[in-house]
Each structure stands twice: as C-alpha cells, then as structure tokens.
N, C-alpha and C positions, 0 to 999 in steps of 0.2 A: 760165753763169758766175754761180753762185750769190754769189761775193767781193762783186760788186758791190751788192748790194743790203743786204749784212752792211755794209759799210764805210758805206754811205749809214746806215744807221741807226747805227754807232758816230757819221758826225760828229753827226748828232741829236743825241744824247749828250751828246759834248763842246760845241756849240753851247750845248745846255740848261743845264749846268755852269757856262758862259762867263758863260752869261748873268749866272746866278745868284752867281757871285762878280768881277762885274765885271771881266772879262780883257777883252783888245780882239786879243791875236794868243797865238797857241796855240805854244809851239817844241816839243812833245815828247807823245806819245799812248799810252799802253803798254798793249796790251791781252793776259789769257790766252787760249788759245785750247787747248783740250782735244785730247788726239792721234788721239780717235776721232772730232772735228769732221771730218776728211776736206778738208781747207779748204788750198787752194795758197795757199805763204805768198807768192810772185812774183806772184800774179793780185790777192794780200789788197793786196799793195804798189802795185802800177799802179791798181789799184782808187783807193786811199788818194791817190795824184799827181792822178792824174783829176781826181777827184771836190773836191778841197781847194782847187785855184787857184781865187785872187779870194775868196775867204772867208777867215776867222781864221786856219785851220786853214795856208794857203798857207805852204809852205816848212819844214813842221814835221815831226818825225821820227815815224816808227812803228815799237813798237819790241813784236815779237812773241815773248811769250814762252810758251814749250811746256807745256801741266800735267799729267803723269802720270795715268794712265785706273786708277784706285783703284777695288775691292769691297769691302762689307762682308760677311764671314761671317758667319751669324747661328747657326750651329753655336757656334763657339768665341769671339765676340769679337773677332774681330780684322778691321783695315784692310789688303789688301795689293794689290803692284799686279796688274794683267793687262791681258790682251792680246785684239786678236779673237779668238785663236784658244785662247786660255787663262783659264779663269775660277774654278781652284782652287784654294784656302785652300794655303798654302805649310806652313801648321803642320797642317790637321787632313784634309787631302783634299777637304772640301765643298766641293761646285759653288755659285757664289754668282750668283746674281740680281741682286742689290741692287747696283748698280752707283753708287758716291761720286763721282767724279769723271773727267773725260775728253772729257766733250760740251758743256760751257759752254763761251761767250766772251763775255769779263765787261773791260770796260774798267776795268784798275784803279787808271791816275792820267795825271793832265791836268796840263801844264805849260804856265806861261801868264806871263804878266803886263800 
C-alpha cells in the first residue's frame, strides 16, 4: 500500500506550509492526483484518517481531485487527452510520447487557520 507513504509525505507538506504561514489546525487539504497515478482513492483516504489524528491535520477534510492524462503531439501542436491504451493525436494520427499530464500528485491548497 503504496497511499500510505504518499499521504505521509502530503502531510510533510501541508505541516511545512502550516509552519510557514502560521496555521495551528488544518480543516481542508485538496490534492491532484493524475489518473495514470494508479492510486486507490479509499486507501489515499484511511491513509489520510490514519495518519492525521493528534496533529494539525486531525479532523480535516481531503478533498481528491482527478486530473486528466494529457499528450503533447509534437507533429502538429497540439494538447489532447489519452489513455493507457491510446496515445494518438485526435487531429493528425501521431503517436505521442511526450506525455503532459496524468502522473503528478501535487497538493494544490491548504486550509487552515
């Protein structure tokens, strides 16, 4: 169960954050998580209960939001999405490599006060 050592490093994170803008309790944690992460959102969640009581974090929401698995064609310019199983330019056929987005998980905002 790889969630749990992902979540121990988000509350890092938000802890290091805390720090730095003087919070003392955390109510809400919203992070992206890419759809090619591979990542159970129920285990990211028990992870998150777990791991939170008796720190800042205790009692504070997480709120997982999905980010579409983007290529860039480098044929014709352009951004589209895909899928494991599909990696072609929807306008020009190329097979695209270059893979934009889908594998990150990026904590995008800390609520606190």
């Amino acid at each position: 169960m790889h969630e749990l050592s992902i979540v121990y490093n988000i509350l890092e994170i938000v802890k290091e954050h805390a720090k730095n803008n003087n919070l003392n309790h955390i109510n809400k944690v919203v992070v992206n998580v890419g759809e090619f992460c591979s990542l159970e959102e129920n285990s990211l969640t028990f992870a998150f209960e777990a791991l939170s009581k008796g720190i800042l974090c205790n009692g504070a929401a997480l709120v997982i939001q999905k980010t579409e698995a983007k290529a860039y064609c480098t044929h014709c310019s352009t951004e589209f999405k895909v899928t494991f199983m599909s990696k072609l330019c929807p306008i020009c056929k190329g097979y695209s490599h270059q893979i934009t987005a889908g594998y990150e998980i990026l904590v995008s905002s800390i609520e606190g006060e």
